[in-house]
ROTOR-198920 format. One line per 8 residues: their letters; for each residue x, y, z negated of C-alpha. Coordinates in steps of 0.2 Angstrom, whole numbers. Each point is the difference from the previous one (the first is absolute). Last residue first. Example, Ala and Ser with C-alpha at 12.3 -4.5 7.8 and 13.67 -1.06 7.14 Angstrom:
BEGIN
SA> 68,-5,-36  -6,-17,-3
//
This chain:
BEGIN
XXXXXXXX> 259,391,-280  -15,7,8  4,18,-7  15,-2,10  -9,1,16  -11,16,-4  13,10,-7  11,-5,19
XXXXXXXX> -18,3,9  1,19,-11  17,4,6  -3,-7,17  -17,12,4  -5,14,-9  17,3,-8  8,0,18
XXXXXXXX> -11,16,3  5,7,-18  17,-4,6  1,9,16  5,18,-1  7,2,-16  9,-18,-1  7,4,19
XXXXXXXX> 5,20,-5  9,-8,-12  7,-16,6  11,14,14  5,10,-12  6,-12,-13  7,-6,15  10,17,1
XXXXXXXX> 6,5,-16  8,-17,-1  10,1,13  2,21,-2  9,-6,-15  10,-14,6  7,14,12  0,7,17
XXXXXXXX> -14,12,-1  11,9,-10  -11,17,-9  7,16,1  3,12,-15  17,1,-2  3,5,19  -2,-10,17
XXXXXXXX> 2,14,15  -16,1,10  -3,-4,18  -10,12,10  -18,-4,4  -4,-4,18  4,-17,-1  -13,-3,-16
XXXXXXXX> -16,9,9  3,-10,14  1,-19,-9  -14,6,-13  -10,3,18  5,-18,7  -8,-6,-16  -15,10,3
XXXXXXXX> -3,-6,15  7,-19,1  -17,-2,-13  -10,0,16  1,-18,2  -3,-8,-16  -16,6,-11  -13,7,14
XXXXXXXX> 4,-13,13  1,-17,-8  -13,6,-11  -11,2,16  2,-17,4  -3,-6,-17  -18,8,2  -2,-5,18
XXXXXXXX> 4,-18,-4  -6,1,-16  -18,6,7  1,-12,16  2,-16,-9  15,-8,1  5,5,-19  -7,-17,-6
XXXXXXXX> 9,2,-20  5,-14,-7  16,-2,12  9,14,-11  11,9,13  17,3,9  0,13,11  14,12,-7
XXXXXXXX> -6,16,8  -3,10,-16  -19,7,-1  -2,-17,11  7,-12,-16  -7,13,-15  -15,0,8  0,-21,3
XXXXXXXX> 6,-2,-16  -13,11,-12  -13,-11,11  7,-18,-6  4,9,-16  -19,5,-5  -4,-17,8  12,-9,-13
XXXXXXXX> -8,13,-14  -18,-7,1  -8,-10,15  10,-10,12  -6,-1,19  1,22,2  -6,3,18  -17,7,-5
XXXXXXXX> 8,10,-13  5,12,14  -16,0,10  -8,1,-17  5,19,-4  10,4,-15  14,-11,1  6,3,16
XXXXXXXX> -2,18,-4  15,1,-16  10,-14,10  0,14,13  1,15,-14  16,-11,-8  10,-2,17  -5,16,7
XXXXXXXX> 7,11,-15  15,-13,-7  4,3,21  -1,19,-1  9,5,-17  18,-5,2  2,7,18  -10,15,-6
XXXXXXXX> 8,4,-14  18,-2,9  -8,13,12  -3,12,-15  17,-5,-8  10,5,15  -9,18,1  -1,5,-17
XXXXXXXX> 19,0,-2  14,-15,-1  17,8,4  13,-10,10  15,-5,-5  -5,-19,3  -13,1,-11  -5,20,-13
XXXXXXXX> -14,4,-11  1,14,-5  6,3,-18  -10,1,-17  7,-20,-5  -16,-8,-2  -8,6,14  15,-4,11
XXXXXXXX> -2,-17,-5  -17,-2,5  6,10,18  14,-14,0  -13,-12,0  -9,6,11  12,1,14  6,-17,-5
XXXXXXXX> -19,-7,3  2,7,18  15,-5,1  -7,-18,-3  -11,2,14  9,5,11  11,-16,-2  -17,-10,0
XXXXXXXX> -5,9,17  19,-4,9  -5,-20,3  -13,-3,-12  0,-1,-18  17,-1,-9  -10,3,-18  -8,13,6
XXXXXXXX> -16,-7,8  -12,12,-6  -1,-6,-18  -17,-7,6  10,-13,11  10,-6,-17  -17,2,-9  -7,-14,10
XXXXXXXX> 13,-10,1  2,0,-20  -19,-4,-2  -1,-16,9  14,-7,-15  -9,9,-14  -17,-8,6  7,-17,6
XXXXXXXX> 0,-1,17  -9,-9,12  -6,16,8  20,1,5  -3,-15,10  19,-7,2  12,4,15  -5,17,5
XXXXXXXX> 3,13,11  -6,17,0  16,12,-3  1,16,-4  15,-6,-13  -5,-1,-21  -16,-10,9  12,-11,10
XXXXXXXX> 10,-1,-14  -10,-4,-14  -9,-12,10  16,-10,5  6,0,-17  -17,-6,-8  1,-15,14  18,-3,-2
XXXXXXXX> -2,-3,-18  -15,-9,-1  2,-12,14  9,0,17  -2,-17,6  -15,-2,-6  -8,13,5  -14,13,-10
XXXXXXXX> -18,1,-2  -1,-6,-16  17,-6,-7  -3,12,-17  13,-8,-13  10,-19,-1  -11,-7,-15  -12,14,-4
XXXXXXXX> 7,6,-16  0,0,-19  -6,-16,-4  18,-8,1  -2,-3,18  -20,3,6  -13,-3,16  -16,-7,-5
XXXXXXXX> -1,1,-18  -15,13,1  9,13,-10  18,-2,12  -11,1,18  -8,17,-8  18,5,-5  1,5,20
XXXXXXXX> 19,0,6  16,2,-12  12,-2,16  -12,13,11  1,13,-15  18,0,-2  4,-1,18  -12,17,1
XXXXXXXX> 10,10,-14  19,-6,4  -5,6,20  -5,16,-8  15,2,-9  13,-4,12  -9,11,15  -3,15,-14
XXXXXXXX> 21,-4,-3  3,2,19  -8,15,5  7,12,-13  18,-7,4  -3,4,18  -5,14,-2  16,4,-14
XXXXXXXX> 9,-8,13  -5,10,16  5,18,-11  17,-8,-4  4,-1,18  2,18,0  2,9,16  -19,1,4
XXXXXXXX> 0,-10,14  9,-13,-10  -10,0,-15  -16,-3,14  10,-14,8  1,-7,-16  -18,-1,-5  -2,-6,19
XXXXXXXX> 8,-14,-2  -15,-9,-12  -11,6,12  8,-8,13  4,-17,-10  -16,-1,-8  -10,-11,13  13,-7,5
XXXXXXXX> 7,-7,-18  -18,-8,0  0,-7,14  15,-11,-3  -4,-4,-17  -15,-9,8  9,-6,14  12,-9,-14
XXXXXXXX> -17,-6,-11  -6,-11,17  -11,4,13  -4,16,1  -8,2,19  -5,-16,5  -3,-5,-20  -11,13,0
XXXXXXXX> -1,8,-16  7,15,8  -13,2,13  -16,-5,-6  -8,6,16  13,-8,11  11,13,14  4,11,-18
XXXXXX> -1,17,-6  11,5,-13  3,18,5  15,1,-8  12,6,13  12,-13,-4
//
């Protein structure tokens, strides 16, 4: 329930001590996003408008849907490689039961994806199937979840944040299209609020792309790298993005014990996470001590469909702009490579 996702066995949640059966796995699950799930509404309560919690928790819940669609889809069509070589196939289209490396059993494709999916959409660590194993569509949907920032529920109270964060820029976007300022919750949305929301968005994507940026310039970095090409590109793209977000999970091809990921990843974990509680409790000032506005003609509802909508595209906006031509490098172009083989 706090979503660490640390565990007392080193493979924790795929641990038959610790997750044994499908029903403990739907049961950690629903933990680990039940507070921040609650929170959304919490937050509508606070403010006197429980319709402002939905339309959070609305936005949350169909990029969670969506996402999870994406990497079970991937997993159940596996590697097309297996299908051209006549090893694994059904009907010559797909690999006869999808992508089972590195996961469970007992859990298989479905609860595997959802469980990464989560944990990654949740700053949450654990694991009940080896992310690395992936397919590259399906590892590459954790990954961007965490590079998103957490939002989409995220940790207890940071992915809420978060996510008003993204609302506060989306309503300043919409703001610029209607020639009015900006207004959320009543309040006025000035130069102020948007430069510290700039900051929150802008730092992590910043750390995490420059560190992945210097691992693989200098050979101390590439040194660590076991699989050559766009998998080790990802494994190293995963492990910023993973410590520039506090998840903690990781792809195992990369050795990051080694003093320069341990102190790089370390520093990461500093620089992109903790001090980030500044500038958001600064927005949190600077709105209380502004005066509430009367809602007139040209007023934008936060509480609608609309501002739903308005909102994740948001949110997958400023994640394609900031991360894709990074993604493109690794996943993007192993996927390309792995259905050329077909």
């Amino acid at each position: 329930m706090g979503t660490n996702g640390g565990g007392f066995f080193n493979v924790n949640s795929a641990h038959p001590y610790e997750n044994p059966t499908p029903f403990t796995n739907f049961l950690e699950l629903l933990a680990i996003l039940l507070i921040p799930a609650a929170l959304c509404y919490t937050f509508g309560y606070m403010v006197g408008d429980t319709r402002q919690g939905w339309v959070i928790l609305a936005a949350m819940s169909l990029i969670l849907v969506v996402l999870i669609w994406v990497t079970v889809s991937a997993e159940q069509k596996g590697n097309p490689a297996f299908v051209s070589l006549g090893i694994d196939q059904v009907n010559n289209a797909q690999q006869a039961g999808g992508n089972m490396e590195g996961k469970e059993i007992r859990f298989g494709i479905v609860n595997s994806a959802l469980w990464a999916v989560v944990t990654t959409a949740a700053s949450n660590g654990s694991v009940n199937a080896m992310h690395d194993s992936f397919t590259p569509i399906g590892g590459m949907v954790p990954m961007w979840l965490m590079q998103l920032g957490e939002v989409i529920f995220g940790g207890v109270g940071s992915g809420l944040y978060g996510m008003i964060v993204f609302a506060i820029v989306a309503v300043f976007l919409a703001g610029l299209m209607i020639g009015r300022t900006p207004e959320y919750l009543g309040k006025k949305i000035e130069a102020f609020e948007m430069k510290m929301a700039a900051i929150i968005i802008l730092v992590p994507p910043l750390i995490v792309l420059g560190g992945t940026a210097i691992s693989l310039m200098l050979a101390l970095g590439k040194a660590s790298i076991f699989n050559p090409g766009a998998h080790g590109f990802s494994e190293v793209l995963y492990a910023w993005s993973s410590a520039g977000n506090n998840n903690g999970s990781a792809f195992g091809g990369l050795s990051a014990n080694v003093p320069f990921y341990n102190l790089s990843l370390g520093l990461a974990m500093l620089l992109s996470r903790y001090w980030l509680m500044v500038p958001v409790l600064a927005i949190a000032g600077a709105l209380a001590a502004k005066k509430t506005i009367p809602v007139s003609a040209g007023t934008l509802p936060t509480h609608t469909p609309l501002f739903t909508l308005l909102l994740i595209i948001t949110v997958l906006m400023v994640g394609a702009l900031t991360f894709v031509p990074a993604l493109a490098l690794g996943p993007i172009v192993e996927h390309l490579q792995m259905i050329s083989q077909h």
